[in-house]
N, C-alpha and C positions, 0 to 999 in steps of 0.2 A: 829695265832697271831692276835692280836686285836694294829691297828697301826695308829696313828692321822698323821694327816698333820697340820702344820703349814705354812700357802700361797701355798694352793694347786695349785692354778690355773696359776704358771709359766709354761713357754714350758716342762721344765724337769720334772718338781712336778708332773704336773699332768700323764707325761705318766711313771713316775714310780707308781703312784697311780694306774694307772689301770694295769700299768703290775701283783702288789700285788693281785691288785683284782681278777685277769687272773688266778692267780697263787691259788687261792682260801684264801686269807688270809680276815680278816676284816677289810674294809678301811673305816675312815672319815676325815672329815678336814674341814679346816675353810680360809677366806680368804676374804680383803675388797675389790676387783674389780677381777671381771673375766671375760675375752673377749672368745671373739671366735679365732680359733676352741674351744680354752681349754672347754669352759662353756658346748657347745653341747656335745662335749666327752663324757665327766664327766656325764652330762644327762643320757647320751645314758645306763650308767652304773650304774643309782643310785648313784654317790657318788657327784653330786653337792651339797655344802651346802645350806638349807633351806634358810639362810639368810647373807647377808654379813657383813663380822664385826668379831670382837674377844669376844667370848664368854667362861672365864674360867671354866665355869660352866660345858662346855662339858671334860673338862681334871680330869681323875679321876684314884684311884688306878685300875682299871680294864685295863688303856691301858700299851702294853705291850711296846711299844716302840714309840716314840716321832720325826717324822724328820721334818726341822726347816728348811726353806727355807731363799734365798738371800733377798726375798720381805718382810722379815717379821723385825722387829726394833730391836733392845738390852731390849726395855722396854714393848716386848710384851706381853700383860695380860695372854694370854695360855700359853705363854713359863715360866713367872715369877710363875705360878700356879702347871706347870709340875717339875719345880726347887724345888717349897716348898715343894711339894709330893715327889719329890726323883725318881721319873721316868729317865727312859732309855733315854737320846736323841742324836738325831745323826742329823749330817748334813748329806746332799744327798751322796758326795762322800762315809763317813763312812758308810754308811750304806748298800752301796755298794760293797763295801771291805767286808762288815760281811756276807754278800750273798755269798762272791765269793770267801772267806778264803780256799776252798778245792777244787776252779777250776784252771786251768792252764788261768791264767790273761794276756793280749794282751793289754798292753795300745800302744795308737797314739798320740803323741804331738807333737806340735810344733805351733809355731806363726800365720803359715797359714798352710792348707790342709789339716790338721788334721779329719774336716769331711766327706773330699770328699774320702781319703785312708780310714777310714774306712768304709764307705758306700759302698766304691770299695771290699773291702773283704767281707760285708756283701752278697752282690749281687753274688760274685762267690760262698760261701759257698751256697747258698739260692738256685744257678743252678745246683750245685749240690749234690741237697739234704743232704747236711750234718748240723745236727741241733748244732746250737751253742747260747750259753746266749749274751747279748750286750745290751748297751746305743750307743745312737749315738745322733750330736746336728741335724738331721734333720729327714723329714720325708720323708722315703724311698718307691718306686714305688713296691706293693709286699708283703708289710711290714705294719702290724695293727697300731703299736706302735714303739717309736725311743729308749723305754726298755723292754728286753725280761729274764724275770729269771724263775728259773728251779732250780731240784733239780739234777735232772738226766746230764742235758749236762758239758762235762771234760772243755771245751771251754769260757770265756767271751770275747766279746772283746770290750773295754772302750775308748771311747771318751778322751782324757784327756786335758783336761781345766786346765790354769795356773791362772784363777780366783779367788777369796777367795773362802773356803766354807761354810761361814753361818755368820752369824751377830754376832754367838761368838767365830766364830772357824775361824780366819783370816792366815791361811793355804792355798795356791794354793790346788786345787781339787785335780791333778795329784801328789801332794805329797802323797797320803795318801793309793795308790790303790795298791804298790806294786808288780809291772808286775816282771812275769815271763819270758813274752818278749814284749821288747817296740820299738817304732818306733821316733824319731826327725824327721820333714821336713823340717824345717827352724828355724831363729830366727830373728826377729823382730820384736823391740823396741813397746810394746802397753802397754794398762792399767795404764799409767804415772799418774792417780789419786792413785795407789796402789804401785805401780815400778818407784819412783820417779828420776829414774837413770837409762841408759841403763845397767849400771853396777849390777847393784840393778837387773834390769829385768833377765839376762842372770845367775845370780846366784839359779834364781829358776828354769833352766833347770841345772844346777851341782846337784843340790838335787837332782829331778829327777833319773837322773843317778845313783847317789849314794844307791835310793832307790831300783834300780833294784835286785833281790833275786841272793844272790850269783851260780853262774854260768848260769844266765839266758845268755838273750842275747840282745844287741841292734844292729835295723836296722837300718843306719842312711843316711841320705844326703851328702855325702861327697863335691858336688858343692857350700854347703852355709861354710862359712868359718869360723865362730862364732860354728857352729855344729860339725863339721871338727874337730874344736879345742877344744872344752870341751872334747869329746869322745874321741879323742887320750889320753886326759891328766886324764881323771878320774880314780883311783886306785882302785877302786871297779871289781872284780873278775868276768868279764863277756865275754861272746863270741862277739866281734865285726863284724859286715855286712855293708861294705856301697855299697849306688848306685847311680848311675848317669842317669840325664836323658838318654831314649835308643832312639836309631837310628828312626828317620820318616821322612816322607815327606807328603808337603801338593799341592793336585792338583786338582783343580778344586773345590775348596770348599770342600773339604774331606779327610780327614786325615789318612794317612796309616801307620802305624807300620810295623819295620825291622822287620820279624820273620824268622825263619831258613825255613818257606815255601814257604817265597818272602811277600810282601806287606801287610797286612792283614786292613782291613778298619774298624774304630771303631767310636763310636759316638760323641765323647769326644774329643775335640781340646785343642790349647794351650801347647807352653811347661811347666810349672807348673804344668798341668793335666798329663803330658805323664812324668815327672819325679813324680808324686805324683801314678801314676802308676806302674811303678815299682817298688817302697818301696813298694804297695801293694804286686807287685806279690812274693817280699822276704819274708813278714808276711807268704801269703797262702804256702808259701814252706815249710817253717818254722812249720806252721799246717798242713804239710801232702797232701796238693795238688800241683798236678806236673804242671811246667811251659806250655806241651800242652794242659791240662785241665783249666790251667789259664787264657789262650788266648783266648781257645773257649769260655767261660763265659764272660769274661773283653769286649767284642765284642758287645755284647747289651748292656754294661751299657749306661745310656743316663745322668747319673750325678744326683748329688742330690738335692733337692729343691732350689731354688734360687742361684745355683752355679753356672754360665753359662748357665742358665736355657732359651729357646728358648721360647719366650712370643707371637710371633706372625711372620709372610712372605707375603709378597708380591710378584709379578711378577721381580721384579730385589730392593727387599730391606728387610731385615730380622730385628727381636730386642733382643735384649735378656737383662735380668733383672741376677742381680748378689749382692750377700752380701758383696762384697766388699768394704771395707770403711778405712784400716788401710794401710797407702802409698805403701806396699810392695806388698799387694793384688791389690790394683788401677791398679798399674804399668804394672804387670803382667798380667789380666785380659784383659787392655785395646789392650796391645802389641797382647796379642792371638788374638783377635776378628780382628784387623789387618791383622794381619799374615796370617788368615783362608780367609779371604777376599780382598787381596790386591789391587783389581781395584775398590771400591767402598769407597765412602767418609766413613771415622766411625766419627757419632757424641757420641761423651762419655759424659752424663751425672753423675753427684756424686753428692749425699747429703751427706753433714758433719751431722753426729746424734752422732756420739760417744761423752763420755766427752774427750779424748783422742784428739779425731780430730777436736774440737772446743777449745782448749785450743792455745792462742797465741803462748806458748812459743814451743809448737809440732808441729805450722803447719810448718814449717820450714821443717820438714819433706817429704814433699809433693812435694819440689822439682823435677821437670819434672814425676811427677807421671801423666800426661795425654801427656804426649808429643807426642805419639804415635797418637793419637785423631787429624782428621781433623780440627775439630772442638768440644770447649769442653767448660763446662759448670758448675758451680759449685752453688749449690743451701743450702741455710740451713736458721733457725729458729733465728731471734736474739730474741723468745719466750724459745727457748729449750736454749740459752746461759743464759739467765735471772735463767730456771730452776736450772741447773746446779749451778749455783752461781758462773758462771766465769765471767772473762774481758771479757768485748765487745769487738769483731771482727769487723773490715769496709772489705768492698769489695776490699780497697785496701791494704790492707793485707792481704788477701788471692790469687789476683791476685800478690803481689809483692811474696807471701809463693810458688805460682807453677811455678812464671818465664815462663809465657804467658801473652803478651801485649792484645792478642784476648781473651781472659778466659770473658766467658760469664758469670758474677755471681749476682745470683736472690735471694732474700731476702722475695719476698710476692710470695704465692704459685698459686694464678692466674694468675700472669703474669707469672711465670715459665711456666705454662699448653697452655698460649695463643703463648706464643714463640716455645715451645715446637709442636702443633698442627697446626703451620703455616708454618712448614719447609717442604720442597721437596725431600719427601724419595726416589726418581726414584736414582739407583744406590747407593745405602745407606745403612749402618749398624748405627743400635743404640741400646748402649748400657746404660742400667738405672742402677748404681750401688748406692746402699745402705741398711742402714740395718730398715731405716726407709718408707715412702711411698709420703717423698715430698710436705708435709702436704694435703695429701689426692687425689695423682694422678689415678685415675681411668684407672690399666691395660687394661682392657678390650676393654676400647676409644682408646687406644694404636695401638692394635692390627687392630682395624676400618681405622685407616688413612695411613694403609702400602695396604690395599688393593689396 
């Protein structure tokens, strides 16, 4: 197949781009900014574009099909060219669904964890040897690409995003994939530029559900209660599984899971992690691998890219960097790094980057979301507020939004770096969460000042 990209150079685009490529198909595309990694990628394989910009001119009867990415406009000159021609096009999800019409579908949803259980299932398939298709939102230790498609493997297993999917297909993604077996980990409230109700929000997980193939099966959380309660009530024809976080203990900075062997030590802290674990290890049962073959695998995973992800250590102070940004991740995230660390101060840092978490009327939200935090710290752009085209935020409204008199919050990103690089990490945890970089915090420096 001969297959264009419209805004190749997103995380997702471009590694379904080269998954196609992988797969022997003919890829191009087009796109008006592309960073890195994406641009080197894409290099690496021939399919950067020559030049940036939309070019109709490259859209013709010869392509065979059209995917239309989130970065691209409703008025864009390739898409409006591929329209007049009458070409095939699909957004990312469908086009994913039309790969995977004749495999046994695995989607993961949910508000939060959704990358890290499937990255958890990717990594035991991967130890042991059993080849399976998959998207995932991150990039996995092991793993070329966060899309792997095939003709031959019975297996996908999908990411599933409650995001739109395309500039004309305003669809949550995970509506459209049709799992054979899927997974909920939670539900909370995000995307309130899209889901302008939590009520609003929580009805694109009944759909969901609904979409499951009759007598599939859902695995689900039974501790969130919002998950709890759609899945008890949905009428759709399916085998139900819930789980609960399982039994651990943390000692000495090291996390050990209940196992019917006695204690078993894994790399992956946090309760969120060790309940976002188990819903794994249901999926891998569900595909055919047994809970002792689960254990052994699930034991070196180290987590997935910016998930808890360990950036640097010292003699008595560690950091670690995390995508967390939407209240119920903050919360969670902060409380583990706690938990795992108890004698040692935790400074929790968050940047607000979402349109979500810089919108006034959400931060409310955020309530005792760093509580956990010795000391904590809240950092954001009133440049990305401007972007966005929201109300202006003050600092104290976001210190009155977390219900912390101490909430340190920094507004120019060299003083955030100067306050930041003058603190005394002897006995210390710190934690950098966001899904942005602070307007330009240099990890690396990071890791210098814990020596």
């Amino acid at each position: 197949m001969r297959i264009h990209f419209i805004a190749i150079g997103g995380s997702a685009m471009h590694n379904l781009a080269l998954a196609l490529h992988n797969k022997g198909e003919e890829v191009t595309g087009s796109d008006d900014e592309i960073f890195d990694p994406s641009s080197s990628r894409l290099a690496a394989k021939g399919l950067l574009p020559e030049a940036f910009g939309w070019f109709p001119e490259k859209i013709s009867l010869e392509i065979d099909a059209v995917i239309l990415g989130m970065h691209a406009k409703e008025d864009n000159a390739e898409l409006l060219r591929a329209k007049e021609l009458g070409l095939t096009i699909y957004s990312y999800p469908e086009f994913l669904y039309e790969q995977s019409k004749n495999k046994t579908r695995v989607v993961i949803g949910g508000s939060h964890g959704k990358t890290t259980i499937t990255s958890m299932i990717l990594h035991v398939m991967h130890y042991h040897d059993k080849e399976v298709d998959y998207m995932v939102g991150a990039q996995l230790e092991g793993f070329d690409t966060m899309v792997h498609l095939t003709q031959e493997n019975d297996f996908i297993v999908l990411e599933g995003d409650e995001y739109l999917s395309s500039p004309i297909d305003r669809r949550p993604k995970f509506h459209l994939y049709k799992p054979n077996i899927a997974l909920l980990s939670g539900i909370a409230w995000d995307h309130i530029n899209v889901f302008p109700t939590f009520d609003n929000y929580v009805e694109q997980f009944r759909v969901f559900l609904s979409e499951i193939t009759h007598g599939g099966a859902i695995v689900y959380n039974e501790e969130d209660i919002e998950v709890k309660n759609i899945v008890e009530a949905t009428q759709n024809q399916i085998k139900k599984y819930p789980y609960q976080t399982p039994v651990y203990a943390v000692e000495k900075g090291e996390t050990l899971l209940d196992t019917q062997d006695g204690g078993m030590p894994i790399e992956i802290f946090g309760k969120h992690n060790l309940n976002n674990l188990e819903g794994a290890r249901w999926i891998c049962q569900l595909m055919g691998v047994q809970q002792e073959d689960f254990y052994e695998a699930i034991a070196t995973f180290k987590g997935a890219s910016k998930r808890l992800e360990k950036i640097g250590e010292g003699p008595s102070s560690i950091a670690y960097k995390d995508f967390a940004h939407s209240p119920s991740k903050v919360k969670a995230t902060t409380q583990a790094l706690k938990n795992q660390y108890p004698q040692r101060r935790l400074l929790a840092c968050l940047e607000l980057h979402t349109y979500s978490s810089l919108n006034p009327e959400f931060l409310s939200e955020y309530q005792g979301a760093l509580d956990a935090a010795d000391k904590a710290v809240v950092f954001y752009s009133p440049h990305a507020v401007k972007i966005k085209k929201l109300e202006a935020v003050s600092a104290i409204q976001i210190s009155e939004a977390f219900q912390r008199d101490d909430l340190a919050v920094f507004t120019d990103p060299t003083a955030f770096k100067e306050y930041l690089f003058e603190q005394d990490f002897n006995d210390t945890s710190l934690l950098l969460m966001s899904s942005g970089d602070y307007g330009g915090l240099d990890f690396e420096k990071v890791k210098e000042i814990l020596k």
